[in-house]
C-alpha positions as CSV (number, residue, x, y, z in Angstrom):
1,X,-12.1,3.7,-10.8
2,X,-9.5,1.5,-12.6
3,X,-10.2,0.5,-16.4
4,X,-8.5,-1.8,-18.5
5,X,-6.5,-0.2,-21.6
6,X,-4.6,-1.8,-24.6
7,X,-0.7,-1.6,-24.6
8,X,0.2,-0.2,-28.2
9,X,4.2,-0.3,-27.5
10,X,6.8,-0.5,-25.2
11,X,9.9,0.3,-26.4
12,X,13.7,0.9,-24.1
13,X,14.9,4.4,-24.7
14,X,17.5,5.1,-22.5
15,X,19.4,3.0,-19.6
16,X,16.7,1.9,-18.2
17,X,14.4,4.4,-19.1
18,X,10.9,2.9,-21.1
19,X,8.1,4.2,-23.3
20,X,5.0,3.2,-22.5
21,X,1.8,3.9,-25.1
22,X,-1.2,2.6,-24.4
23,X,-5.1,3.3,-25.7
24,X,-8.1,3.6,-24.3
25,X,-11.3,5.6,-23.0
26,X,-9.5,7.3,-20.1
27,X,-7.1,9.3,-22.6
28,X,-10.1,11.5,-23.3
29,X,-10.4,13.0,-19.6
30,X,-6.2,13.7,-19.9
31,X,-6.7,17.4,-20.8
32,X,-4.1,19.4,-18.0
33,X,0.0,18.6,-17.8
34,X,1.5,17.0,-14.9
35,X,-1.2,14.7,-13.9
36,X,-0.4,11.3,-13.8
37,X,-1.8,7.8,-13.7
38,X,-1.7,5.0,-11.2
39,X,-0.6,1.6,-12.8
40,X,-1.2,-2.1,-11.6
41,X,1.7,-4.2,-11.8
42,X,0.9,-7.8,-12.9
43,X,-2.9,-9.1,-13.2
44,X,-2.4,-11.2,-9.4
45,X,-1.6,-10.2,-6.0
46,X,1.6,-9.9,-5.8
47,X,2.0,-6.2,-6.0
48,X,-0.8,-4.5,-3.8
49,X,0.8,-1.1,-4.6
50,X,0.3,0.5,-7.6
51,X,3.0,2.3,-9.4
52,X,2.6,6.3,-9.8
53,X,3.8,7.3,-13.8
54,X,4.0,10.7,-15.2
55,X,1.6,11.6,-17.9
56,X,4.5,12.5,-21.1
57,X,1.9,12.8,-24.1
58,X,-1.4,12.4,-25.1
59,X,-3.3,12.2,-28.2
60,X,-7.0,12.2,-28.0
61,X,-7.4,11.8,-31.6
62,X,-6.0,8.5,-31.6
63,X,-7.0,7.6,-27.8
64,X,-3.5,6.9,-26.4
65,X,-1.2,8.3,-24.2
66,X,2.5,8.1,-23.7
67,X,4.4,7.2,-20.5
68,X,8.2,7.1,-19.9
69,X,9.2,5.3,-16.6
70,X,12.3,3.9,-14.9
71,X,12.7,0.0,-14.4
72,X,13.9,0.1,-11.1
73,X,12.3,-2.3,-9.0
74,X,9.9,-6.0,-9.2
75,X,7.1,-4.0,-10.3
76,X,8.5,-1.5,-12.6
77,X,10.2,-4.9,-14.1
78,X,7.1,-6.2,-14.9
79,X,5.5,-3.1,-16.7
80,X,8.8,-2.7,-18.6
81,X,7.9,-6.5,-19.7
82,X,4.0,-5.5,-21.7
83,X,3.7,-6.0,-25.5
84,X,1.7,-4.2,-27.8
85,X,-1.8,-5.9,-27.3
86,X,-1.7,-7.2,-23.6
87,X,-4.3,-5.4,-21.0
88,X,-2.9,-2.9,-18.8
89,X,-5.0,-1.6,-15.3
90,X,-5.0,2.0,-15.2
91,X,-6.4,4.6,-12.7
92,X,-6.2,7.7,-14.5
93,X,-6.0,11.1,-14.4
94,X,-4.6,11.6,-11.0
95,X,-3.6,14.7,-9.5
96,X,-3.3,18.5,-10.2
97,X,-1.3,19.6,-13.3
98,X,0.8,22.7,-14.7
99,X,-1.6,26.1,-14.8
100,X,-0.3,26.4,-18.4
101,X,-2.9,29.7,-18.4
102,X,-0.2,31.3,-16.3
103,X,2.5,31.9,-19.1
104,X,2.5,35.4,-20.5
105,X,5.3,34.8,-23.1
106,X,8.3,32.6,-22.9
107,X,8.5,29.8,-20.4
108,X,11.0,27.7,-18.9
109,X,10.6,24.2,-18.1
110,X,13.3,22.4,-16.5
111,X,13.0,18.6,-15.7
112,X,15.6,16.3,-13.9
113,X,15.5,12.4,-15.0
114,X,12.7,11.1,-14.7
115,X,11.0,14.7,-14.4
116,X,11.5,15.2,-17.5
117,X,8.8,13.3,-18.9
118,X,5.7,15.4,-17.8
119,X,7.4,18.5,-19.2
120,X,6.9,17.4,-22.8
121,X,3.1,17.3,-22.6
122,X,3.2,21.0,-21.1
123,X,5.5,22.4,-23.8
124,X,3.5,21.4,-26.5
125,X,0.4,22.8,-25.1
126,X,2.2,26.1,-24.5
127,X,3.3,25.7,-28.1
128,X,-0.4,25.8,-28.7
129,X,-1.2,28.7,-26.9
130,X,1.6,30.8,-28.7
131,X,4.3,30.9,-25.9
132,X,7.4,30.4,-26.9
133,X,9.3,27.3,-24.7
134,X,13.1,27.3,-23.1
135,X,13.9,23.4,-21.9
136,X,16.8,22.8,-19.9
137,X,17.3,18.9,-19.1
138,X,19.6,17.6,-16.3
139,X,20.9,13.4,-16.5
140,X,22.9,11.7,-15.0
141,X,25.1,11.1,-18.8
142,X,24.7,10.5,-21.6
143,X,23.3,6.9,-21.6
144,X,20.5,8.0,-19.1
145,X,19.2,11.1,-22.0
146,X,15.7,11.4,-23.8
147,X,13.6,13.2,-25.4
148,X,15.8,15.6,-26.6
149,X,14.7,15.6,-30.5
150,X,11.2,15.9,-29.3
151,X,12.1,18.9,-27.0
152,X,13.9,20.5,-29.6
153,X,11.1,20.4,-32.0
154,X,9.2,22.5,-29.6
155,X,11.5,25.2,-28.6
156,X,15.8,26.3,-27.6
157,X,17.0,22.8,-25.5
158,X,19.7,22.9,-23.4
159,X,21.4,19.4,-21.9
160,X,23.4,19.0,-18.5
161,X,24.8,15.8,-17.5
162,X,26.8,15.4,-14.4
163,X,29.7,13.7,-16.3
164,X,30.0,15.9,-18.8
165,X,29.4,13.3,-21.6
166,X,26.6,15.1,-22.8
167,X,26.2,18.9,-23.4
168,X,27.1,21.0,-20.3
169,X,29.0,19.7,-17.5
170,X,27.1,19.9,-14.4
171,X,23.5,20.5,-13.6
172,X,20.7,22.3,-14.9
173,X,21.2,25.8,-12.4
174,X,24.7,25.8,-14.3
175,X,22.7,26.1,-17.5
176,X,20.2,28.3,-16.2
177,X,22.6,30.9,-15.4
178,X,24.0,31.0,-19.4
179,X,20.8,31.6,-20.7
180,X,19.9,34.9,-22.1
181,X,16.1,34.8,-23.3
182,X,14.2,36.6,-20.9
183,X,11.2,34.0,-19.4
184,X,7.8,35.1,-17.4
185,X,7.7,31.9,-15.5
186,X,9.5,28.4,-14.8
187,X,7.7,24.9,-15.1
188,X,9.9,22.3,-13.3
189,X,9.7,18.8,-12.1
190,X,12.5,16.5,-10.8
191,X,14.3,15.4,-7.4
192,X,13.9,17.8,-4.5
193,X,17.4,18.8,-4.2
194,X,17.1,19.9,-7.9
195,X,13.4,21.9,-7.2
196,X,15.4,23.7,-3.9
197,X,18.4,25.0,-5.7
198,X,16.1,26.2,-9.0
199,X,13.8,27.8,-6.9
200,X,16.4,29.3,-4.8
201,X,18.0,30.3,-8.0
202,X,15.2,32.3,-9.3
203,X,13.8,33.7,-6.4
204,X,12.1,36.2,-8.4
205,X,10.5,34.8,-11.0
206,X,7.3,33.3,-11.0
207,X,7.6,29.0,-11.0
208,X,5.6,26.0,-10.5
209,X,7.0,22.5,-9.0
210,X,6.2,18.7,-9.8
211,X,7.1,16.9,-6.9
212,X,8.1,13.1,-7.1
213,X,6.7,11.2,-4.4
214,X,6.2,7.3,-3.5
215,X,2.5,7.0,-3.4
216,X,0.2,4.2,-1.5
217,X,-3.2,5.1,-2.6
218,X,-3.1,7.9,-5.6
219,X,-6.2,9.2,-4.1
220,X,-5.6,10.7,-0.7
221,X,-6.4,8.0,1.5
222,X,-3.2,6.5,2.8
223,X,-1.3,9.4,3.8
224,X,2.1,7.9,2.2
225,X,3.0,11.1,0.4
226,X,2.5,13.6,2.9
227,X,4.7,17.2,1.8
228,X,4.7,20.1,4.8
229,X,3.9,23.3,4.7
230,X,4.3,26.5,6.2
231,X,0.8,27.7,6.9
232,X,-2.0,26.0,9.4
233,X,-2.4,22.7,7.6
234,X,0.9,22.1,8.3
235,X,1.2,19.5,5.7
236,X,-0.7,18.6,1.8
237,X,-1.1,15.4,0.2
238,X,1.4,15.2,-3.3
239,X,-1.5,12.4,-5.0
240,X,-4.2,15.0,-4.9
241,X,-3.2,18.6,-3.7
242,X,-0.1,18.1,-5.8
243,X,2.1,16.9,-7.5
244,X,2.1,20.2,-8.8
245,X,2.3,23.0,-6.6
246,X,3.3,26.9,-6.6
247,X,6.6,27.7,-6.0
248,X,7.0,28.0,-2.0
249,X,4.1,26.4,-1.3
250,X,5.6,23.8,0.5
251,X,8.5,22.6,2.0
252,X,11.4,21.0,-0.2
């Protein structure tokens, strides 16, 4: 069920890249990281299709929760044009998040772009459980970074850009491979070409994937963001079996 919430900013961050707050009754059911909310763009009919945004904070003492997204299209456009006080239609909290109950001591998250967003959320509720956090980030360069204060509030933050205009040259596997704190588990979430070389890169540790998928529905109807498998399903759903899933559970 869609409600209406309150925009309480909207501020540019990056190139491109937007933080979105926004209160309301829904931020009290936001309690796992890496779910995300469906988000109508525009109050006519225009855009049928709702617009699938990562979850990046939430603070249930204040009823709001924090968004970053990518202007990239019409739709995203219009989102990227709210003010504080205008209504916003939300359908929230969509799919299945990060088991964060599955971190023994020291994590890893890694995020890619616009993956990084969800990882924020997960790090600070890590933080609260007394495991220690490793982030690695991968942009683009330097004019397409964020976060990376926040992230280094919470724990060691490494930075790859492809360019080399901001920390290492390259991407985040070539950081992974220079760090020496031992980690239990990985937490990742960005394109698929970045989830199949970190997963192939650490075969053997334990690791959970966010999946980025265009989405029809958000609720499983439509089919639109089918992932296959290996086993006799043959294929999940990324809106509700996902976007989180376990490292080799499907196919990237």
């Amino acid at each position: 069920m869609s409600k209406l919430m309150t925009v309480v900013s909207n501020n540019q961050i990056a190139d491109a890249i937007f933080e979105l707050k926004v209160h309301g009754d829904l931020t009290k059911n936001m309690k796992k990281p890496g779910q995300f909310v469906h988000i109508k763009a525009g109050t006519g009919t225009e855009h049928m299709l709702r617009r699938p945004i990562s979850i990046c904070e939430v603070n249930r003492e204040e009823g709001t929760f924090t968004m970053l997204f990518r202007r990239e299209g019409h739709g995203t456009e219009m989102i990227s044009t709210l003010k504080s006080g205008d209504p916003i239609d939300v359908i929230a909290p969509l799919g299945n998040g990060f088991p964060v109950e599955e971190a023994q001591n020291t994590a890893l998250l890694v995020g890619g772009g616009i993956g990084v967003p969800p990882l924020y959320e997960l790090s600070k509720q890590l933080n609260q459980r007394g495991i220690k956090t490793i982030h690695v980030l991968g942009f683009q360069s330097d004019k397409d970074a964020f976060y990376i204060d926040e992230f280094n509030a919470l724990g060691e933050t490494y930075i790859a850009t492809v360019d080399g205009s901001l920390g290492t040259k390259g991407f985040v596997t070539t950081v992974i491979d220079h760090i020496e704190t031992p980690f239990d588990i990985f937490y990742s979430c960005g394109p698929k070409a970045m989830l199949k070389a970190l997963t192939e890169q650490l075969s053997d540790v334990k690791g959970y994937i966010s999946l980025e998928e265009r989405m029809g529905c958000g609720i499983g109807a439509c089919y639109a963001c089918v992932c296959h498998t290996d086993d006799e399903a043959g294929y999940v759903k990324v809106c509700t079996d996902g976007p989180v899933f376990e490292k080799g559970a499907v196919i990237i």
